[in-house]
N, CA, C and O of each residue as an XYZ file, in Angstrom:
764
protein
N       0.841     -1.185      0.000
C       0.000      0.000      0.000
C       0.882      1.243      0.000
O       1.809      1.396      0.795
N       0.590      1.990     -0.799
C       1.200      3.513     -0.924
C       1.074      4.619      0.279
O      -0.058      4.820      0.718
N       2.148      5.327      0.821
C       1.930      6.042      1.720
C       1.166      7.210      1.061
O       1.236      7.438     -0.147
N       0.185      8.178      2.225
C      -0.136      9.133      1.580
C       0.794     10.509      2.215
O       0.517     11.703      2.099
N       2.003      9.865      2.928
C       2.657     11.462      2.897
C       3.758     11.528      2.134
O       4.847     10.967      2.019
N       2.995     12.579      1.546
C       3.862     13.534      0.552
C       5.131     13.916      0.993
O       6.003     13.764      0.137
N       5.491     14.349      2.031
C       6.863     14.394      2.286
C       8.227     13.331      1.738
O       9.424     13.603      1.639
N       7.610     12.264      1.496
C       8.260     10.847      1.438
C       8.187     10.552     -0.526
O       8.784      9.669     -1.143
N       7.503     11.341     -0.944
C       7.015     10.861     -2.481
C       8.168     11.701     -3.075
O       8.879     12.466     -2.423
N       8.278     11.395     -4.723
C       9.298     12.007     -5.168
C       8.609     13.771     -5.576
O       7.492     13.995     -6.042
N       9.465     14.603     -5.293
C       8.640     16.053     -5.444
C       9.612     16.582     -6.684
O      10.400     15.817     -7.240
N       9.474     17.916     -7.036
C      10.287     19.303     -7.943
C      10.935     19.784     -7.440
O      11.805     20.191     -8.211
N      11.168     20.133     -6.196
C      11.689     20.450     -5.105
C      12.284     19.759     -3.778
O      11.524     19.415     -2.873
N      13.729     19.564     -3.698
C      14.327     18.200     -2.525
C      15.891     19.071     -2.373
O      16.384     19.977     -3.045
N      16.312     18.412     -1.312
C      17.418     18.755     -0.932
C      17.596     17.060     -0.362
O      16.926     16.350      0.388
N      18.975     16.845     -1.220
C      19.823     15.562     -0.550
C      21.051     15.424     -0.070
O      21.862     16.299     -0.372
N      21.430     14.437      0.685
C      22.621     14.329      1.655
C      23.369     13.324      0.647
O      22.879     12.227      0.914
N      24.327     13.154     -0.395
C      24.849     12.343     -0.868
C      25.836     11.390     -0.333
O      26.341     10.411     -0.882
N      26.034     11.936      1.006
C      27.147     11.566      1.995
C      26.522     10.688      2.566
O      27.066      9.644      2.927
N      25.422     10.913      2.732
C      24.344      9.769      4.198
C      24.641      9.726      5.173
O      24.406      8.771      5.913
N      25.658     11.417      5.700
C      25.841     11.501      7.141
C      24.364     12.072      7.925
O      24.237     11.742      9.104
N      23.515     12.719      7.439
C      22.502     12.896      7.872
C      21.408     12.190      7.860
O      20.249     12.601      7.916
N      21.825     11.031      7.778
C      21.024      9.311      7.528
C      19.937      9.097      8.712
O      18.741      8.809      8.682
N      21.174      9.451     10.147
C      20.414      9.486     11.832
C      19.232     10.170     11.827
O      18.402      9.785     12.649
N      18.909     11.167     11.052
C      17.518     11.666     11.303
C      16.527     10.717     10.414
O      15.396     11.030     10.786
N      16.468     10.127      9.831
C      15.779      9.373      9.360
C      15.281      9.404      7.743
O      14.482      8.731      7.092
N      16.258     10.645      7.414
C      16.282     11.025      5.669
C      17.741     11.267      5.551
O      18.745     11.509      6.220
N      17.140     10.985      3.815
C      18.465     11.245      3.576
C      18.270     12.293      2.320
O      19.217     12.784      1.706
N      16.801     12.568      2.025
C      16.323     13.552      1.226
C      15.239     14.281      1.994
O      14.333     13.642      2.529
N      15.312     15.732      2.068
C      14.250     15.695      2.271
C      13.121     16.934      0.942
O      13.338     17.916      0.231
N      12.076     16.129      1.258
C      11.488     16.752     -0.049
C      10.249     17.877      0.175
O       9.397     17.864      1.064
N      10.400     18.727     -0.772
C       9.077     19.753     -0.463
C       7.475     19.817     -1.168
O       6.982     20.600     -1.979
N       7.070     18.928     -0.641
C       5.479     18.932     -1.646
C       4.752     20.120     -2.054
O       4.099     20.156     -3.097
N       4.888     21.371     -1.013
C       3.974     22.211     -1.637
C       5.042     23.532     -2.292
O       6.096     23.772     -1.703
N       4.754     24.107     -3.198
C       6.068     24.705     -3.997
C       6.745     26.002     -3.182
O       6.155     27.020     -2.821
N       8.055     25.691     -3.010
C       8.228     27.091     -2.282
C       8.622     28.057     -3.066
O       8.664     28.083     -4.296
N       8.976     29.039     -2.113
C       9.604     30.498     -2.870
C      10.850     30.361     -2.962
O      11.497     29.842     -2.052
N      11.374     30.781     -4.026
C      13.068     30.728     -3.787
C      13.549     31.779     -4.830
O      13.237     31.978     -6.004
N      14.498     32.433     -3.901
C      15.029     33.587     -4.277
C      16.694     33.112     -4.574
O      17.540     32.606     -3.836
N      16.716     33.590     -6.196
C      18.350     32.764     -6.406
C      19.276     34.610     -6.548
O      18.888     35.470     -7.339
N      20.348     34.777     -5.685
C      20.918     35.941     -5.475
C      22.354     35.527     -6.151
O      22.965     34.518     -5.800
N      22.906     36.604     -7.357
C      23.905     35.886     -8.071
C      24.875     37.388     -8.111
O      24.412     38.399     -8.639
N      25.891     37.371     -7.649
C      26.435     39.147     -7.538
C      28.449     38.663     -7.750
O      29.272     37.893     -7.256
N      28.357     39.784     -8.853
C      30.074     39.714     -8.904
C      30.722     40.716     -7.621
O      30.204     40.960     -6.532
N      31.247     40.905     -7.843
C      32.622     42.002     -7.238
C      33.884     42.041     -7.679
O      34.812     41.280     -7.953
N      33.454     43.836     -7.646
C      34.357     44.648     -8.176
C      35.475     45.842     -7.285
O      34.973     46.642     -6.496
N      36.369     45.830     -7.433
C      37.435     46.686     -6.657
C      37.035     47.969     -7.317
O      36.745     47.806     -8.502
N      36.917     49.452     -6.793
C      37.261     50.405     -7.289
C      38.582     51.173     -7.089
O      39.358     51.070     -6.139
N      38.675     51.913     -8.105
C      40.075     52.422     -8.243
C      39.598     53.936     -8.260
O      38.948     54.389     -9.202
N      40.041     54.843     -6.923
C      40.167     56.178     -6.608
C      41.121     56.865     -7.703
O      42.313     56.560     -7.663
N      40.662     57.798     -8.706
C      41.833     57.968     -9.578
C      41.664     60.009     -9.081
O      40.651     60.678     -8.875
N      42.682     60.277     -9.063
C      42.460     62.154     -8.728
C      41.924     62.813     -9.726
O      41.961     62.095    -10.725
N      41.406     63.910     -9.960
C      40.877     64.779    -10.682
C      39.910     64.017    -11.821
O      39.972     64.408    -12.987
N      39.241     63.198    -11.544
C      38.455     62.520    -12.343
C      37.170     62.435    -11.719
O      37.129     62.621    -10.503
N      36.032     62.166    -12.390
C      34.938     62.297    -12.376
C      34.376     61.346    -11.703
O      33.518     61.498    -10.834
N      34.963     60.062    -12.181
C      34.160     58.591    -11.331
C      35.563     57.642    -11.668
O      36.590     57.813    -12.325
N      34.990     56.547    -10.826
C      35.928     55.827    -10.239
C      35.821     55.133    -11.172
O      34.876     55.196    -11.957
N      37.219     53.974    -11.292
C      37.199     52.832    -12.213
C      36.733     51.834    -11.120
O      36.825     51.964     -9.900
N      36.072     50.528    -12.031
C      36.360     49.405    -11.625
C      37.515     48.318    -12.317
O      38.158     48.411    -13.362
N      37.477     47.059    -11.067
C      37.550     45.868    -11.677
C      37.624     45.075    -11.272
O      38.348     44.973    -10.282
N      36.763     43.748    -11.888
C      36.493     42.381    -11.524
C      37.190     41.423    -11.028
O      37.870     40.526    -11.526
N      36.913     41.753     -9.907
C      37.866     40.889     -8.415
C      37.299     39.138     -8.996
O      38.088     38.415     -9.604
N      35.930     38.713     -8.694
C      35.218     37.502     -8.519
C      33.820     37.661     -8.856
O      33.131     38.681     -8.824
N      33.438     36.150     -9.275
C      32.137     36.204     -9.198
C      31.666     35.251     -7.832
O      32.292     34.264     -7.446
N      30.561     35.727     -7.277
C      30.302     35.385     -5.359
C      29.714     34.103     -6.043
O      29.237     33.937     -7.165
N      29.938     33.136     -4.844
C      29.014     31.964     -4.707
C      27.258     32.118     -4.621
O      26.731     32.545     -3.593
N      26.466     31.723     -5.806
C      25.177     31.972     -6.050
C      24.590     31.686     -4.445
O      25.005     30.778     -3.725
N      23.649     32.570     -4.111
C      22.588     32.297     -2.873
C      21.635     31.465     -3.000
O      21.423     31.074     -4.148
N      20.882     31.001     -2.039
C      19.650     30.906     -2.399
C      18.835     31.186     -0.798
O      19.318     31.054      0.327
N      17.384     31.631     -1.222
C      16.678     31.962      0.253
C      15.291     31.252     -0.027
O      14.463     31.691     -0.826
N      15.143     30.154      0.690
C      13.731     29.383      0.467
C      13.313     29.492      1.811
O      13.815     29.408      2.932
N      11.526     29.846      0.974
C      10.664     29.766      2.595
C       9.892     28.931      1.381
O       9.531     29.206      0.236
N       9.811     27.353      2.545
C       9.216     26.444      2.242
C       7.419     26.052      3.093
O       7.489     25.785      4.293
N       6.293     26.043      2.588
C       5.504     25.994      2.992
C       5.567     24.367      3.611
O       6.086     23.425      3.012
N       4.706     24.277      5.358
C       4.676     23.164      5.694
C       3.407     22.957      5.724
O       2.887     23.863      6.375
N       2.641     22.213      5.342
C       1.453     21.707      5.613
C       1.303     20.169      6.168
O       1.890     19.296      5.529
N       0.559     19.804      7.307
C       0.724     18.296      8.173
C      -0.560     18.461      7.692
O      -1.180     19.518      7.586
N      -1.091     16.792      7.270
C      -2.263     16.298      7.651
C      -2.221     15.151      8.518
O      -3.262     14.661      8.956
N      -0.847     14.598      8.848
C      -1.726     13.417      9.651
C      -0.133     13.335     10.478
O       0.843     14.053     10.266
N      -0.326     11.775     11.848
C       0.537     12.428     12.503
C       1.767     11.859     11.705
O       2.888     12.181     12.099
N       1.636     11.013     10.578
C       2.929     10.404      9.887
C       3.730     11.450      9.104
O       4.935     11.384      8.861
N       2.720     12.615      8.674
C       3.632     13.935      8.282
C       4.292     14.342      9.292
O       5.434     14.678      8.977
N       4.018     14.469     10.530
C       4.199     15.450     11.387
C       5.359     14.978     11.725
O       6.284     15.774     11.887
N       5.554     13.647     11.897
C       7.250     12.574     12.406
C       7.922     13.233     10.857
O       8.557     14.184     11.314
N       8.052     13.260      9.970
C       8.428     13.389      9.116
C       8.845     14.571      8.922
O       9.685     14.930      8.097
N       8.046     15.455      9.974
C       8.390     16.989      9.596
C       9.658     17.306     11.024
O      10.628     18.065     11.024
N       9.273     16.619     11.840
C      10.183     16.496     12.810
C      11.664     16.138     12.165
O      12.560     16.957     11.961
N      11.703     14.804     11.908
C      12.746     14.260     11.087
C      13.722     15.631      9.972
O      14.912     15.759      9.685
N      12.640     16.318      9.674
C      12.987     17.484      8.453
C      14.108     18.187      9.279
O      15.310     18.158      9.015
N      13.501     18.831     10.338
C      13.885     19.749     11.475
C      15.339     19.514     11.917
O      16.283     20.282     12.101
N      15.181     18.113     12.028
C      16.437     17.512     12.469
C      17.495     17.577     11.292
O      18.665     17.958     11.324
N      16.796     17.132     10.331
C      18.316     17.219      9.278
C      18.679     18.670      9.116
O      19.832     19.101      9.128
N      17.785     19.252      8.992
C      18.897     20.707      8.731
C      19.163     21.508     10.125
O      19.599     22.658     10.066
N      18.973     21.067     11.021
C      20.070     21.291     12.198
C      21.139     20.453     12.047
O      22.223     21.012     12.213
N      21.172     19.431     11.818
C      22.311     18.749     11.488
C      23.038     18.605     10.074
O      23.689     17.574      9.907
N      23.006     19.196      9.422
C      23.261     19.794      8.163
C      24.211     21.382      8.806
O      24.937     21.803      7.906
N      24.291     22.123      9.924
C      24.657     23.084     10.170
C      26.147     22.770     11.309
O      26.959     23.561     11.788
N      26.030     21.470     11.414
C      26.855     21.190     12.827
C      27.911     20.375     11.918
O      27.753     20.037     10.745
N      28.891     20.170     12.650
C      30.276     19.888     12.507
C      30.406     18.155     13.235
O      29.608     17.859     14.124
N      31.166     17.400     12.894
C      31.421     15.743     13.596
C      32.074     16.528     15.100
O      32.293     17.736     15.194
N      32.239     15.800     15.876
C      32.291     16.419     16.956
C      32.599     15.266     18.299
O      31.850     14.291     18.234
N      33.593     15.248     19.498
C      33.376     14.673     20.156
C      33.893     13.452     20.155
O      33.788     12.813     19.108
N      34.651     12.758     21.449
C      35.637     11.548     21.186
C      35.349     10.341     20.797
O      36.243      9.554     20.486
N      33.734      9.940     20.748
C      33.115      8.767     20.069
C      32.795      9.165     18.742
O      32.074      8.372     18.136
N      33.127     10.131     18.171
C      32.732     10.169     16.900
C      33.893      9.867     16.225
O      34.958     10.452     16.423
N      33.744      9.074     15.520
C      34.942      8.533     14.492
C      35.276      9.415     13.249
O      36.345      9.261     12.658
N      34.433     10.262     12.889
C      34.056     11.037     11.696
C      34.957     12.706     12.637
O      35.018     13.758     12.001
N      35.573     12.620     14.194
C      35.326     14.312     14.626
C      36.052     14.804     13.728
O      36.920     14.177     13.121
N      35.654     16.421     13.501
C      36.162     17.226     13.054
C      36.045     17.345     11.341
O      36.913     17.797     10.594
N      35.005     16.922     11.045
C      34.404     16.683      9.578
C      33.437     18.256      9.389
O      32.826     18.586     10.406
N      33.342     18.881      8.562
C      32.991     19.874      8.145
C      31.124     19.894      8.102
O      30.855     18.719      7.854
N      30.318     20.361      8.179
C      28.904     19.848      7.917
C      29.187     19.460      6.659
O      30.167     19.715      5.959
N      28.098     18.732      6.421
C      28.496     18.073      4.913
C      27.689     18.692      4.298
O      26.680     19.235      4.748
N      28.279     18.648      2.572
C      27.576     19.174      1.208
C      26.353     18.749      0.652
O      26.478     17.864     -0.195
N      25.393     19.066      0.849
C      24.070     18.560      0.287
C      24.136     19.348     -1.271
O      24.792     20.312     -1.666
N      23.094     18.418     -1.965
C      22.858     18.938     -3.419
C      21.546     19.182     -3.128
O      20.917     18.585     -2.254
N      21.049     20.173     -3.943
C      19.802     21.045     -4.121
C      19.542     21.013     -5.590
O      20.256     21.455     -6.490
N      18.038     20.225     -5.691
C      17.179     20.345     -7.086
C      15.912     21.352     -6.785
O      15.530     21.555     -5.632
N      15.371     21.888     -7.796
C      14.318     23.094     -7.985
C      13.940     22.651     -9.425
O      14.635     22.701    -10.440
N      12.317     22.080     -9.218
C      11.900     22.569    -10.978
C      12.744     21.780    -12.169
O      12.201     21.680    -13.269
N      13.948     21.270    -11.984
C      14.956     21.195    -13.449
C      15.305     22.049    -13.705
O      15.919     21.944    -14.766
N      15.299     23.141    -13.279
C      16.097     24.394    -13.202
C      17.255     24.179    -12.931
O      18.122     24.178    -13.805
N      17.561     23.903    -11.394
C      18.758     23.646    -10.501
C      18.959     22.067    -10.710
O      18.167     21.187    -10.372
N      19.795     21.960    -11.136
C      19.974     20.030    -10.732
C      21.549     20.142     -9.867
O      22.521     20.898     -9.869
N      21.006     18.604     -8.995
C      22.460     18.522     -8.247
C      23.348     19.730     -7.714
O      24.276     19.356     -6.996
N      23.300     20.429     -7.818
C      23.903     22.121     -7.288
C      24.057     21.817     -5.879
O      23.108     21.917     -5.101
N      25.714     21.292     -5.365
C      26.219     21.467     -4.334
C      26.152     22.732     -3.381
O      26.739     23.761     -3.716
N      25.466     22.664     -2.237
C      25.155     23.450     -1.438
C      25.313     23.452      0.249
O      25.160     22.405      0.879
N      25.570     24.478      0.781
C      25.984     24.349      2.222
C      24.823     25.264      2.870
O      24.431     26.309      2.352
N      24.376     24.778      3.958
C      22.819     25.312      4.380
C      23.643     26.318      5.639
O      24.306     25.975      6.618
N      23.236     27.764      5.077
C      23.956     28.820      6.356
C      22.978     29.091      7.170
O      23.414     30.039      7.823
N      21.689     28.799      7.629
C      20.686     29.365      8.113
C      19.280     28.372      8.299
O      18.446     28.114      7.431
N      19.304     28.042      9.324
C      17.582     27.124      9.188
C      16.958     27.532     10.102
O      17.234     27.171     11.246
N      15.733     28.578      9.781
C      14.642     29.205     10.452
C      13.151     28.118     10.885
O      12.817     27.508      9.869
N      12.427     27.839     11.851
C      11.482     27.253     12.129
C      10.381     28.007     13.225
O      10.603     28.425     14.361
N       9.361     28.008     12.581
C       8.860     29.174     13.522
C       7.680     28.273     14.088
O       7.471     27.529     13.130
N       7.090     28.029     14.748
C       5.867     27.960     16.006
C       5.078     28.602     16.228
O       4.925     28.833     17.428
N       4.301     29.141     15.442
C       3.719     30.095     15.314
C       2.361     29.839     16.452
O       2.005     28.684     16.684
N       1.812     30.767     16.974
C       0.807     30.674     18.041
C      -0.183     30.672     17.160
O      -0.875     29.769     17.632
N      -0.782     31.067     16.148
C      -2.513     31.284     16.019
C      -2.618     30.590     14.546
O      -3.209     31.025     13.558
N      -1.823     29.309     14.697
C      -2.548     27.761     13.885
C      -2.639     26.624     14.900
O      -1.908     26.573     15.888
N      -3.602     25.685     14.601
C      -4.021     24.496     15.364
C      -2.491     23.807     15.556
O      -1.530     24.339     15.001
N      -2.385     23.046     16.069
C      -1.066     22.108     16.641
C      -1.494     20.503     16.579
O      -2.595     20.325     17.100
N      -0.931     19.399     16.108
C      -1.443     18.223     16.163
C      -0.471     17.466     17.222
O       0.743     17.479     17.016
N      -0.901     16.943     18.122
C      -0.039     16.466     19.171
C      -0.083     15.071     19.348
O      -0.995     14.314     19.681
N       1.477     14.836     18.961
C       1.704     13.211     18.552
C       1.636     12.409     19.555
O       1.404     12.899     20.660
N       1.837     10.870     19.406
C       1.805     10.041     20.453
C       2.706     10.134     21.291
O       2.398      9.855     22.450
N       4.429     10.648     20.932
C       5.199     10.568     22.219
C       5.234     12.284     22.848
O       6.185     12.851     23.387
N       3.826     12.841     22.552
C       3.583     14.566     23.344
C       4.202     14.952     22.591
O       4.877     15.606     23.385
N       4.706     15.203     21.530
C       5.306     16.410     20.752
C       3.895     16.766     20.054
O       3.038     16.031     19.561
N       3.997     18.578     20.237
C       2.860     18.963     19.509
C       3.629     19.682     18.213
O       4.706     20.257     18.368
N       2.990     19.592     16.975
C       4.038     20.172     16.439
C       2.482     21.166     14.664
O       1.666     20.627     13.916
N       2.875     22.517     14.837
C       2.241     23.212     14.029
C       1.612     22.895     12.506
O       2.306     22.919     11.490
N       0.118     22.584     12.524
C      -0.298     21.911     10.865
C      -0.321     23.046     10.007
O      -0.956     23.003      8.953
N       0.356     24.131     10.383
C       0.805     24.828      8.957
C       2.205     25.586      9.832
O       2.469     25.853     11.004
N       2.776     25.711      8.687
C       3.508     26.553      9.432
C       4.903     26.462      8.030
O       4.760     25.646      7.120
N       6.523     27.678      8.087
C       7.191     28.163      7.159
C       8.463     27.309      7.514
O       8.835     27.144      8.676
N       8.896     26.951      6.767
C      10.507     26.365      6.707
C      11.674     27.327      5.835
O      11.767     27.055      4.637
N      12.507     28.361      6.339
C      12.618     29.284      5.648
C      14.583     29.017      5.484
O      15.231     29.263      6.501
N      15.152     28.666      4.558
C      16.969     28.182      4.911
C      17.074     29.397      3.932
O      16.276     30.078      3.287
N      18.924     29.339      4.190
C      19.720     29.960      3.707
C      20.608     29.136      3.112
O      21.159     28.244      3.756
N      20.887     29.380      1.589
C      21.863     27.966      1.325
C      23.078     29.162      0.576
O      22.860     30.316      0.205
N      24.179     28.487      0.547
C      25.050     29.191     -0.521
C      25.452     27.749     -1.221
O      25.133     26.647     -0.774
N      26.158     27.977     -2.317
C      26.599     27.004     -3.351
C      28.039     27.081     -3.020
O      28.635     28.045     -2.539
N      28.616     25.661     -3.424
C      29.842     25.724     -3.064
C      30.709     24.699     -3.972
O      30.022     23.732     -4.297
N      31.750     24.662     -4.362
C      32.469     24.424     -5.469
C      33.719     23.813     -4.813
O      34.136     24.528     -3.902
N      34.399     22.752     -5.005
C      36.080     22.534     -4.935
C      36.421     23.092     -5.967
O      35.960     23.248     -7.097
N      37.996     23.593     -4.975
C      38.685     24.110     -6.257
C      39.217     23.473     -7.544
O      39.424     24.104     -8.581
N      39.496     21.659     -7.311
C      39.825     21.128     -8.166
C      38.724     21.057     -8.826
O      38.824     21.439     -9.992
N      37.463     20.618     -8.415
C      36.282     20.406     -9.534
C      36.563     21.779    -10.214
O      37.018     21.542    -11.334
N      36.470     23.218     -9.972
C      36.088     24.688    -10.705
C      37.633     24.203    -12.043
O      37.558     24.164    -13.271
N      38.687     23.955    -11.268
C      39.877     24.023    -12.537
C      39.711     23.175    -12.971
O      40.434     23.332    -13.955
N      39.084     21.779    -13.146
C      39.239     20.656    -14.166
C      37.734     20.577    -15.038
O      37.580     19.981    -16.104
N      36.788     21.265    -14.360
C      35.384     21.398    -15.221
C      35.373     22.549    -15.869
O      35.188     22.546    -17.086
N      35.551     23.623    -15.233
C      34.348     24.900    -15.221
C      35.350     25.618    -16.794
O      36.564     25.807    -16.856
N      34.414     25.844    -17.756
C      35.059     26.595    -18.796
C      33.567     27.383    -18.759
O      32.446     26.999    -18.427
N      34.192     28.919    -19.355
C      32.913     29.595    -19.802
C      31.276     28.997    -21.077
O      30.073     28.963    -21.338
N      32.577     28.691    -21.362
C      31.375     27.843    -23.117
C      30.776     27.145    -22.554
O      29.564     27.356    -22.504
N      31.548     25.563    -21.615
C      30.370     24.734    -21.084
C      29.578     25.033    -20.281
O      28.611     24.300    -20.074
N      29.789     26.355    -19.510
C      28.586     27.151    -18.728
C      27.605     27.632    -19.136
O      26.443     27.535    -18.741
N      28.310     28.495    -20.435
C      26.740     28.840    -21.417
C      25.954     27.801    -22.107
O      24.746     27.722    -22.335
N      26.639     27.264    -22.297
C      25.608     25.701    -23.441
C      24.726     25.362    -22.661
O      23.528     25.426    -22.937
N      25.324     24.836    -21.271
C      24.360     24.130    -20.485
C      24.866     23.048    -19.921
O      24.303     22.374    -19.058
N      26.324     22.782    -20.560
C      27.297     21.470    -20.436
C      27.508     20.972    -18.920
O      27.749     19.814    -18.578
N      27.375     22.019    -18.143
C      28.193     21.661    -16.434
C      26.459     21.733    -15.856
O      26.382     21.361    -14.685
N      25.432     22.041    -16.323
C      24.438     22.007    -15.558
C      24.070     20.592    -14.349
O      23.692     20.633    -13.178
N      24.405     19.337    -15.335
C      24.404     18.374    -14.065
C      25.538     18.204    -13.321
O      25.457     17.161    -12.674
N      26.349     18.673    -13.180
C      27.343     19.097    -12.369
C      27.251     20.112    -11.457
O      28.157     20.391    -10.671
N      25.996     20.787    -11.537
C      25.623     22.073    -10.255
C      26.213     22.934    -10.066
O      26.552     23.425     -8.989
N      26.542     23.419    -11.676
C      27.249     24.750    -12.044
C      26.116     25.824    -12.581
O      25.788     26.049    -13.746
N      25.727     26.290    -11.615
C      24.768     27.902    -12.328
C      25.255     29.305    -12.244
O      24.583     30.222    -12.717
């Protein structure tokens, strides 16, 4: 029999752990059924050059910044198997923000790990590091309160901060301008 939560089905919208260090929460994807907002922020930088008796300044092109992204993801629970699931969510991207850690960890001192981020077929695979995971509790929606007492909000915003992130060997052995424009590095999670 087919589950009916959507959290668990394949969506347009997912963020995955390719590492499967974030396995302990009980995903290793987690996916967004109802469509969120996402704001993609893409900005070069430029040095200016103070020149005397001149009118305006020169520039020039230091870098181009690691693309942003800012998703507020809508949560909607209908039953309490979403709601474990949304818990589970919670958990991975707190742990998506933390570091290996601690003398039983065999892994200490491991970096949070790199998740890939899909959107639409827009974004495919696009290596990403989550700087920010907002969860709000909002007082004036109903609450469904599970079997082990966790009450947890049937609507409510999932709002991250991701930046994109690149090795330097992958950028020097892939990244050419042409295969950027064609479209060539797109499954490679070059935007």
């Amino acid at each position: 029999m087919a589950s009916d939560n959507l959290y668990i089905e394949s969506q347009p919208v997912y963020i995955t752990d390719p590492s499967g260090r974030l396995g302990a929460s009980g995903l290793n994807t987690v996916q967004f059924p109802y469509t969120p907002t996402i704001s993609v922020i893409t900005q070069s930088g430029y040095t200016s050059y103070d020149l005397s008796h001149t009118n305006f300044q020169q520039r020039a092109f230091e870098m181009a910044s690691n693309t942003e992204f800012n998703m507020a993801a809508p949560i909607i629970i209908r039953s309490e198997e979403e709601a474990q699931t949304v818990l589970r969510m919670g958990q991975f991207f707190r742990g998506a923000l933390k570091m290996n850690f601690g003398p039983r960890d065999p892994d200490a001192g491991l970096p949070p790990p790199v998740l890939r981020f899909y959107a639409h077929n827009i974004y495919t695979n696009v290596p990403i590091l989550v700087r920010d995971f907002t969860w709000n509790l909002d007082q004036d929606v109903d609450y469904i309160t599970l079997s082990s007492g966790e009450r947890v909000p049937v609507q409510q915003t999932f709002v991250l901060s991701l930046t994109t992130t690149y090795s330097p060997k992958n950028v020097r052995e892939n990244f050419t301008m042409n295969d950027f424009l064609s479209g060539k590095l797109k499954s490679k999670g070059y935007i």
